[in-house]
ROSE-4610 file (N, C-alpha, C; in Angstrom, 1 decimal, always signed):
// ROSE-4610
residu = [X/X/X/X/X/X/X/X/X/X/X/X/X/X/X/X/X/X/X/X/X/X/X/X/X/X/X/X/X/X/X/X/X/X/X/X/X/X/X/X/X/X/X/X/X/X/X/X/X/X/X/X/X/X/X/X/X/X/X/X/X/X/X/X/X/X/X/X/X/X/X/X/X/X/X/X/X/X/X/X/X/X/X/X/X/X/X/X/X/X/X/X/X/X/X/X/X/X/X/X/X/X/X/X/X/X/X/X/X/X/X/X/X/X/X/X/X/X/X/X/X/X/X/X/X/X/X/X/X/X/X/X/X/X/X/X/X/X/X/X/X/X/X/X/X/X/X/X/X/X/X/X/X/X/X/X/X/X/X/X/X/X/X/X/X/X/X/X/X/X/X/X/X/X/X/X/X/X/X/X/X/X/X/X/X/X/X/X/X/X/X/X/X/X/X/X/X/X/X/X/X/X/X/X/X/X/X/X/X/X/X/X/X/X/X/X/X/X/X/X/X/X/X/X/X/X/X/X/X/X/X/X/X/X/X/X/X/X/X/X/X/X/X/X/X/X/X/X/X/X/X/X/X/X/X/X/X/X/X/X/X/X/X/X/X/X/X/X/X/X/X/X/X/X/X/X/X/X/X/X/X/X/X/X/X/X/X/X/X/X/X/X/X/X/X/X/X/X/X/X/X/X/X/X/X/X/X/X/X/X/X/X/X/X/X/X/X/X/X/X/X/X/X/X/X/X/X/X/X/X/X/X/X/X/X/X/X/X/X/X/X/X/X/X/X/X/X/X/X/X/X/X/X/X/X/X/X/X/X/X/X/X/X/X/X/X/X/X/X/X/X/X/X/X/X/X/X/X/X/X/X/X/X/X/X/X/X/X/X/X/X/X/X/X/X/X/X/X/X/X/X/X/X/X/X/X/X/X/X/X/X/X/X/X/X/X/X/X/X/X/X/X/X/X/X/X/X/X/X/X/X/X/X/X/X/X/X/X/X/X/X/X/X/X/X/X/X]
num = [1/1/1/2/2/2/3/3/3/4/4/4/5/5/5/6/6/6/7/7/7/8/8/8/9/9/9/10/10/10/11/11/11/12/12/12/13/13/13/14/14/14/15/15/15/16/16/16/17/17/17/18/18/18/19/19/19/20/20/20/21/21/21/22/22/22/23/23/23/24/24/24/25/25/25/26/26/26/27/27/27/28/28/28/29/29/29/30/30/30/31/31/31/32/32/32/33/33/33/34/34/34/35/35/35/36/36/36/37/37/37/38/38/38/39/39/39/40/40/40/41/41/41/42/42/42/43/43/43/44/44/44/45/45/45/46/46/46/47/47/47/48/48/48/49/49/49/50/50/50/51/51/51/52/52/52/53/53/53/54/54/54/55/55/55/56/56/56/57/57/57/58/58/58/59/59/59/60/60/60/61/61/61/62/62/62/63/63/63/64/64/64/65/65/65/66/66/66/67/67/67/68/68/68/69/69/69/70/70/70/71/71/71/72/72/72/73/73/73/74/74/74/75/75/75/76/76/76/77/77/77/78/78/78/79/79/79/80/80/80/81/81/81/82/82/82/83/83/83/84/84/84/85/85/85/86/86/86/87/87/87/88/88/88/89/89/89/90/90/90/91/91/91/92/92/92/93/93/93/94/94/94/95/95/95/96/96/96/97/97/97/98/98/98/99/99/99/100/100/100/101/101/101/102/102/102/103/103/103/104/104/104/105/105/105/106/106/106/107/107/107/108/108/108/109/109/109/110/110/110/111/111/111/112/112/112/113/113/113/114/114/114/115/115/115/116/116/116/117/117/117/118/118/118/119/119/119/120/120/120/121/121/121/122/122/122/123/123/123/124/124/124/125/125/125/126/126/126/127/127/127/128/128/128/129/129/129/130/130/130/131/131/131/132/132/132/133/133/133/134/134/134/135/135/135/136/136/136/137/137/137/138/138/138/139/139/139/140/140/140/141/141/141/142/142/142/143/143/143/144/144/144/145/145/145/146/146/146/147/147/147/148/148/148/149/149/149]
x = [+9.3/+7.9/+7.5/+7.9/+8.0/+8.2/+9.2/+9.5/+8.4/+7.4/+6.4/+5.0/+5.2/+3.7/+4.2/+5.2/+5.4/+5.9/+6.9/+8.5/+8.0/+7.2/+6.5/+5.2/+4.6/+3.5/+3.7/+5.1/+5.7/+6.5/+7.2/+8.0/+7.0/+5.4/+4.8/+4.0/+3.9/+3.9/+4.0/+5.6/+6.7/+6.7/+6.2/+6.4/+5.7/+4.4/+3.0/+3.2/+3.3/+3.9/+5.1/+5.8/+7.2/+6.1/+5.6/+4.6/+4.3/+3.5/+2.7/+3.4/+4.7/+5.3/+5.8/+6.3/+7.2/+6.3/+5.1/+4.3/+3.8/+3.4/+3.2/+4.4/+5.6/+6.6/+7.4/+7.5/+7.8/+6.9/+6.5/+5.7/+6.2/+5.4/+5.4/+6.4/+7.5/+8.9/+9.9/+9.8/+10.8/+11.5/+10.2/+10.3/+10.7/+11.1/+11.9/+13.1/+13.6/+14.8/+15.4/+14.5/+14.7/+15.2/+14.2/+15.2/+16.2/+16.5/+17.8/+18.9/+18.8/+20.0/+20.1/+18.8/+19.1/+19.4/+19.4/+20.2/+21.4/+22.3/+23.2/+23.9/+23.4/+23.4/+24.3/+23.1/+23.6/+24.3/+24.4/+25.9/+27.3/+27.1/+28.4/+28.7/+27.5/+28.0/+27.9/+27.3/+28.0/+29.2/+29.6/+31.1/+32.0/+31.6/+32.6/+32.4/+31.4/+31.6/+31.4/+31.9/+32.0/+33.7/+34.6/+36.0/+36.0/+36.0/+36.4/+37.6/+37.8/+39.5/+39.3/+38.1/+37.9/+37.0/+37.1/+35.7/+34.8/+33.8/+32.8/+31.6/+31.3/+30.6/+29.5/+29.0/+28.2/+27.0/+26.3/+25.1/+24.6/+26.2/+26.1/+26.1/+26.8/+26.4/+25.0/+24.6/+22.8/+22.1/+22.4/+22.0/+21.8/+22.9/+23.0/+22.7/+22.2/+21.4/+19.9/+19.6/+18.1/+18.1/+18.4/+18.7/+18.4/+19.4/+19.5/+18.4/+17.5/+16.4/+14.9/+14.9/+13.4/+13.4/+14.5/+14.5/+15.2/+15.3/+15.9/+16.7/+18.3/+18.9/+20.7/+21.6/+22.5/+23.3/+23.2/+23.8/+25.7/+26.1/+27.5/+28.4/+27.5/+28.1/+26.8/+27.3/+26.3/+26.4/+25.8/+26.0/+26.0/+26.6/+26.3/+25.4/+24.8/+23.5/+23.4/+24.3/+24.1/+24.0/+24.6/+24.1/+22.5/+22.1/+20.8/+19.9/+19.7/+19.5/+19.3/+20.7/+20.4/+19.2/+19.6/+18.7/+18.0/+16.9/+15.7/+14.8/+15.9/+15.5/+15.1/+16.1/+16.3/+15.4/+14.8/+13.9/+12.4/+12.3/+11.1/+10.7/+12.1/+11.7/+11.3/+12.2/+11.6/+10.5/+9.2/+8.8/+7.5/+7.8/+6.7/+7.1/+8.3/+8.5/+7.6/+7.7/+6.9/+5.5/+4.8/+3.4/+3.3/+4.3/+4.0/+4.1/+4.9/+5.0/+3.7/+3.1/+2.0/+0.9/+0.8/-0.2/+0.0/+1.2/+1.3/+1.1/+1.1/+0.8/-0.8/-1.3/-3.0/-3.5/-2.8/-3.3/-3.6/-1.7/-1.4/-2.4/-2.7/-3.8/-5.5/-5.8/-6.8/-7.8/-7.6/-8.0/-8.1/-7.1/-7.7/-8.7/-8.4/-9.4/-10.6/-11.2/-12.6/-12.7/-11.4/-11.7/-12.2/-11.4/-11.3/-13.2/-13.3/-14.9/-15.6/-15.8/-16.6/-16.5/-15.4/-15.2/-15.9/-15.5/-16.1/-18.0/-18.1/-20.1/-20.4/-19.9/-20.1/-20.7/-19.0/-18.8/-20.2/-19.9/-21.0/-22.3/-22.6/-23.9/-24.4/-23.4/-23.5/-23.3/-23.2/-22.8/-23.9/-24.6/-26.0/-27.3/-28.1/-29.3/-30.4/-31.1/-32.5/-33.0/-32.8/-33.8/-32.9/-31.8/-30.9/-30.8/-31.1/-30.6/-32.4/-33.5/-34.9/-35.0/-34.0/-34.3/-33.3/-32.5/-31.4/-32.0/-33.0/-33.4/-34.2/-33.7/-34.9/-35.6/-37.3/-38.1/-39.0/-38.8/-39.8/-41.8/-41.9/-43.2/-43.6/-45.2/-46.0/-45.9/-45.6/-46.7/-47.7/-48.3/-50.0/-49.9/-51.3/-51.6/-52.3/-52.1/-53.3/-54.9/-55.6/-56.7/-57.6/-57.7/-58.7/-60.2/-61.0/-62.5/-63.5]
y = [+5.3/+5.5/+6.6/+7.9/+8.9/+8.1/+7.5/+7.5/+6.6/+5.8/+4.8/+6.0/+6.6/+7.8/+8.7/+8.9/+10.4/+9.7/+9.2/+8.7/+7.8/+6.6/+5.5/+6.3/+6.7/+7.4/+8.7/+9.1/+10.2/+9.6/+8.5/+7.9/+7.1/+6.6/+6.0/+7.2/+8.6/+9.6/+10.1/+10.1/+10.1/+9.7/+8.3/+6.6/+6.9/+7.3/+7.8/+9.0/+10.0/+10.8/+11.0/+9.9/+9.8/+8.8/+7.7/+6.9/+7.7/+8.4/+9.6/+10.0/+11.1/+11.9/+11.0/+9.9/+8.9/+8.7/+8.2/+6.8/+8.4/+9.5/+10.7/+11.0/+11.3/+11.2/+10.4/+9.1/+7.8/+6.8/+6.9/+5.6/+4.1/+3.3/+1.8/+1.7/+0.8/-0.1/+1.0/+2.1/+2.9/+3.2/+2.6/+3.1/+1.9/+0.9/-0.3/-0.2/+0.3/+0.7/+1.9/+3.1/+3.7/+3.5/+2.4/+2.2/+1.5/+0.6/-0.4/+0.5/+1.8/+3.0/+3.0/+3.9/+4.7/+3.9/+2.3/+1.5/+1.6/+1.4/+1.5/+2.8/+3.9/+5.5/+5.4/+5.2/+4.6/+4.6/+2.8/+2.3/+2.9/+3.6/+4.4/+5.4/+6.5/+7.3/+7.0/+6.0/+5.7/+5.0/+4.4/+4.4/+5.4/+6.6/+7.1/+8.4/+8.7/+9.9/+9.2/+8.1/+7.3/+7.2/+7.2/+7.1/+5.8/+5.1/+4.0/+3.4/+3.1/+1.9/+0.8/+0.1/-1.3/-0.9/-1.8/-2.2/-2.8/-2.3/-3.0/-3.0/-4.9/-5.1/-4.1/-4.1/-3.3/-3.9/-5.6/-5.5/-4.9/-5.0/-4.4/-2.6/-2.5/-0.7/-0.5/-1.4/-0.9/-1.3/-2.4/-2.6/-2.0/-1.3/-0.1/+1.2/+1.7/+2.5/+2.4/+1.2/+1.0/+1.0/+0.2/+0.5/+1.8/+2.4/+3.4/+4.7/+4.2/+5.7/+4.7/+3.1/+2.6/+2.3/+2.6/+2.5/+3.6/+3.2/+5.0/+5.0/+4.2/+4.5/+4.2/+4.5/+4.1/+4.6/+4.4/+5.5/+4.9/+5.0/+5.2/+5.9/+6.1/+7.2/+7.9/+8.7/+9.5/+10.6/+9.5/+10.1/+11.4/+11.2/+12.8/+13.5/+14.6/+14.6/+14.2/+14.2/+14.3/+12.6/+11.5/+10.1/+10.3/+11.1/+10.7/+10.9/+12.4/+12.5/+12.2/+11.2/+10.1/+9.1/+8.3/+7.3/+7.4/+8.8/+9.2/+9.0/+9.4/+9.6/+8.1/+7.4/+5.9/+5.2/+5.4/+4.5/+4.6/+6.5/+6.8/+6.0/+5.9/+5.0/+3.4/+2.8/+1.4/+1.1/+2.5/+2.2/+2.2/+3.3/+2.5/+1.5/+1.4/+0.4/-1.1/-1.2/-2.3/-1.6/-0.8/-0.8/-0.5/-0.7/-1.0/-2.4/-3.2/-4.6/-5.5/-4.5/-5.8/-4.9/-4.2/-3.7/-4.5/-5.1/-5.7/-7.5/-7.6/-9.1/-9.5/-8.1/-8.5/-8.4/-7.5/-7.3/-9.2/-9.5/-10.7/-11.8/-12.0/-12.7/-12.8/-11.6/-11.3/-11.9/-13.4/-14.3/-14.7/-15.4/-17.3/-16.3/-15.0/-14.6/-15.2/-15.0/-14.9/-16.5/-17.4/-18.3/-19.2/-18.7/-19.2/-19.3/-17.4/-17.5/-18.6/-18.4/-19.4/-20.8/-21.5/-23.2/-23.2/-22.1/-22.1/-22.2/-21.4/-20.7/-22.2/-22.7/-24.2/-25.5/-25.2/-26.5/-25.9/-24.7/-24.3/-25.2/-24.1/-24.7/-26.7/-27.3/-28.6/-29.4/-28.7/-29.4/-28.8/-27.5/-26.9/-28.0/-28.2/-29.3/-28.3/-28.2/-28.2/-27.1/-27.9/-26.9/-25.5/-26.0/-24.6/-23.8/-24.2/-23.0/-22.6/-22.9/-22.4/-21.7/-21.9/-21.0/-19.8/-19.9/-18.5/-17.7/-17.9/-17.5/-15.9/-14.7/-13.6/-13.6/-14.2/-14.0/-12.5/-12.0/-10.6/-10.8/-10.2/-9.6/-8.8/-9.0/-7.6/-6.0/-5.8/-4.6/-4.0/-4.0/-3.5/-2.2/-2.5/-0.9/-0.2/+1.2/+1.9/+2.7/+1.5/+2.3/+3.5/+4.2/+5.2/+5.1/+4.9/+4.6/+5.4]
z = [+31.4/+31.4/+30.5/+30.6/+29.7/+28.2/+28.1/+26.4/+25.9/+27.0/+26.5/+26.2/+27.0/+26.6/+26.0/+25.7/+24.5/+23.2/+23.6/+22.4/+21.6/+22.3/+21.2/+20.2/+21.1/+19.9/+18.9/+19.1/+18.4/+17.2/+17.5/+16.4/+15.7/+15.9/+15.3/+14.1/+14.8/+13.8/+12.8/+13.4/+12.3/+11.3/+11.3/+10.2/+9.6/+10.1/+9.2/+8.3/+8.6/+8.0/+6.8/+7.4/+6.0/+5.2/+5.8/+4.7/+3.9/+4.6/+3.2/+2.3/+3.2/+2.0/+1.0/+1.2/+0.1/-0.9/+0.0/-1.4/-2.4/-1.7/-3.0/-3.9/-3.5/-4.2/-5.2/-5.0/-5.7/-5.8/-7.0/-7.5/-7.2/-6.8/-7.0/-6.2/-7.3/-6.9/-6.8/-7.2/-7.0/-5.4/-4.7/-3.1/-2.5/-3.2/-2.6/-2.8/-4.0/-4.5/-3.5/-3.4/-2.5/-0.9/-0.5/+0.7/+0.9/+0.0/+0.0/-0.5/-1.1/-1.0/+0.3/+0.9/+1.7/+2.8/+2.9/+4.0/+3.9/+2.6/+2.2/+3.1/+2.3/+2.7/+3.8/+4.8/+6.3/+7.2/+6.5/+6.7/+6.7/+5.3/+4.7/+5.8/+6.0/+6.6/+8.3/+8.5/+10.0/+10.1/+9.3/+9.2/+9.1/+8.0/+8.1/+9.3/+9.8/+10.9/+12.2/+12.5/+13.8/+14.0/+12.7/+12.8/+13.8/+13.9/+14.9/+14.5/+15.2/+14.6/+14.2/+15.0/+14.3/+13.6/+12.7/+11.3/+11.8/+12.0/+12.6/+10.9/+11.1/+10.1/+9.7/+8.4/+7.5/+8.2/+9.1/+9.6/+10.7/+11.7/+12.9/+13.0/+11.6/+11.7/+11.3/+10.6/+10.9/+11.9/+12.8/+13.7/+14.8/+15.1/+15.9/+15.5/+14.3/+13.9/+14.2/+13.6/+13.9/+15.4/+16.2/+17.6/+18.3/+17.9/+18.4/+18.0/+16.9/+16.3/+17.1/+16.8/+17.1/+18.9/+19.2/+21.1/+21.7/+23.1/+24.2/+23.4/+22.7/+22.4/+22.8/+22.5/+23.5/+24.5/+25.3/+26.6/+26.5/+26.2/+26.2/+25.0/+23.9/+22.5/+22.4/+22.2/+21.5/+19.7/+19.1/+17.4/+17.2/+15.5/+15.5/+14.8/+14.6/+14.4/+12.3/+11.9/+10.5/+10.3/+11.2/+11.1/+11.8/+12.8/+13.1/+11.9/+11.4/+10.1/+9.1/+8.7/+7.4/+8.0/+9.1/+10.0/+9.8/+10.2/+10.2/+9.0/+7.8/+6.3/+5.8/+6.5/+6.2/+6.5/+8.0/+8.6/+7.6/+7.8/+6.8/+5.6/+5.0/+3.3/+3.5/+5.0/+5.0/+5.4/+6.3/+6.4/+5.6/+4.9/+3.0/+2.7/+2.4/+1.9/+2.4/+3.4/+4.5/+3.9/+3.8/+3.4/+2.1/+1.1/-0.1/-0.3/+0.4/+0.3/+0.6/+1.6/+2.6/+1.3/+0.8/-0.6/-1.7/-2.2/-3.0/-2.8/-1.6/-1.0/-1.0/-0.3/-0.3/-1.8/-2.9/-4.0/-4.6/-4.5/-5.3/-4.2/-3.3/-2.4/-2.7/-3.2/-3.4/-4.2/-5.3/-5.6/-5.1/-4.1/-3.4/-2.1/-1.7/-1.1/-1.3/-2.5/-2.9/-3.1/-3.6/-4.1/-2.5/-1.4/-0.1/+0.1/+0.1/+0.3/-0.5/-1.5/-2.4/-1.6/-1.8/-1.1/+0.7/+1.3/+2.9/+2.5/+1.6/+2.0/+1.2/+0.5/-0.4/+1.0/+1.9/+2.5/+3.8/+4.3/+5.0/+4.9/+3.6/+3.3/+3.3/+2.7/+2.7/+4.3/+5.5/+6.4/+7.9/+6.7/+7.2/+7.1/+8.3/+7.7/+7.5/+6.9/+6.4/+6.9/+8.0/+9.2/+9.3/+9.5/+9.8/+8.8/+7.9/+6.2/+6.6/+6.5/+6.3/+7.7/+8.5/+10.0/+9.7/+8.9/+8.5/+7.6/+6.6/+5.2/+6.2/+5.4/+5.3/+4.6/+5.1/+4.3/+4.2/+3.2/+2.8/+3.7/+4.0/+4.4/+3.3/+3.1/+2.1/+3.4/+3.0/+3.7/+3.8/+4.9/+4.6/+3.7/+3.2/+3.1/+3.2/+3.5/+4.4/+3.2/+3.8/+2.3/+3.4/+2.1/+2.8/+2.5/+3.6/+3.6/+4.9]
C-alpha cells in the first residue's frame, strides 16, 4: 500500500526528470543510441557483479533488472548498489527514449492527421441535411448604436 502512494509517484518523477536531463543533453537519435548501450551496460555488469555459476541469458538479466527497479523488487537477493545505479541510469535513457519515439511518430502522422480532418468535415458536411448545416451556421448580428439626441 505504501509503495502504491509513495514509490509509484516517486519513480514516475524520476522518469520525468531523467526525460528532461537527457533530451537537453543529446540531441535527436543520439538518445536511442544511447539507450541501447546503456541496456547493454546492464546486462554486462549484472552479470558480472552477480558472479553466479549459471549463465543466465542476456534477456533474463534484463528482465530481472527492469523487475526489480519498475516494481517492490526481489525479496530473495538483494543487488548491489553499483548494478542498481547503472539500472537507474539505464531506465532514465529508455525512458526518453520512449518520448522521443512517440515525438517522432506524431511528427511522421501529422499529415494524414489533417488529411483525416479534411475527408471527416467533407463526409460530415455531405451526410448533414439543409436544415442542420443553416441550424449550425453563426450568423453575425449588427450592433446597435447608441446615438446621442
Amino acid at each position: 500500500m505504501n509503495y502504491a502512494i509513495i514509490g509509484i509517484p516517486l519513480a514516475l518523477l524520476y522518469l520525468a526528470q531523467c526525460s528532461k536531463m537527457f533530451a537537453g543533453l543529446l540531441p535527436g537519435n543520439h538518445i536511442l543510441i544511447a539507450a541501447l548501450v546503456a541496456i547493454f551496460a546492464t546486462a554486462i555488469v549484472s552479470d558480472i557483479l552477480e558472479e553466479s555459476n549459471d549463465d543466465a541469458p542476456f534477456i533474463d538479466t534484463l528482465f530481472h533488472v527492469f523487475l526489480m527497479l519498475s516494481t517492490v523488487g526481489s525479496c530473495s537477493t538483494e543487488p548491489p548498489v553499483a548494478l542498481i545505479l547503472v539500472a537507474l541510469f539505464s531506465v532514465g535513457l529508455i525512458s526518453v527514449s520512449y518520448v522521443l519515439i512517440d515525438r517522432q511518430i506524431e511528427h511522421a502522422l501529422q499529415g494524414f492527421e489533417l488529411l483525416f480532418s479534411k475527408y471527416f468535415g467533407i463526409l460530415r458536411r455531405s451526410m448533414c441535411s439543409k436544415d442542420e448545416v443553416e441550424e449550425n451556421k453563426i450568423i453575425e448580428e449588427e450592433e446597435e448604436t447608441e446615438s446621442d439626441t
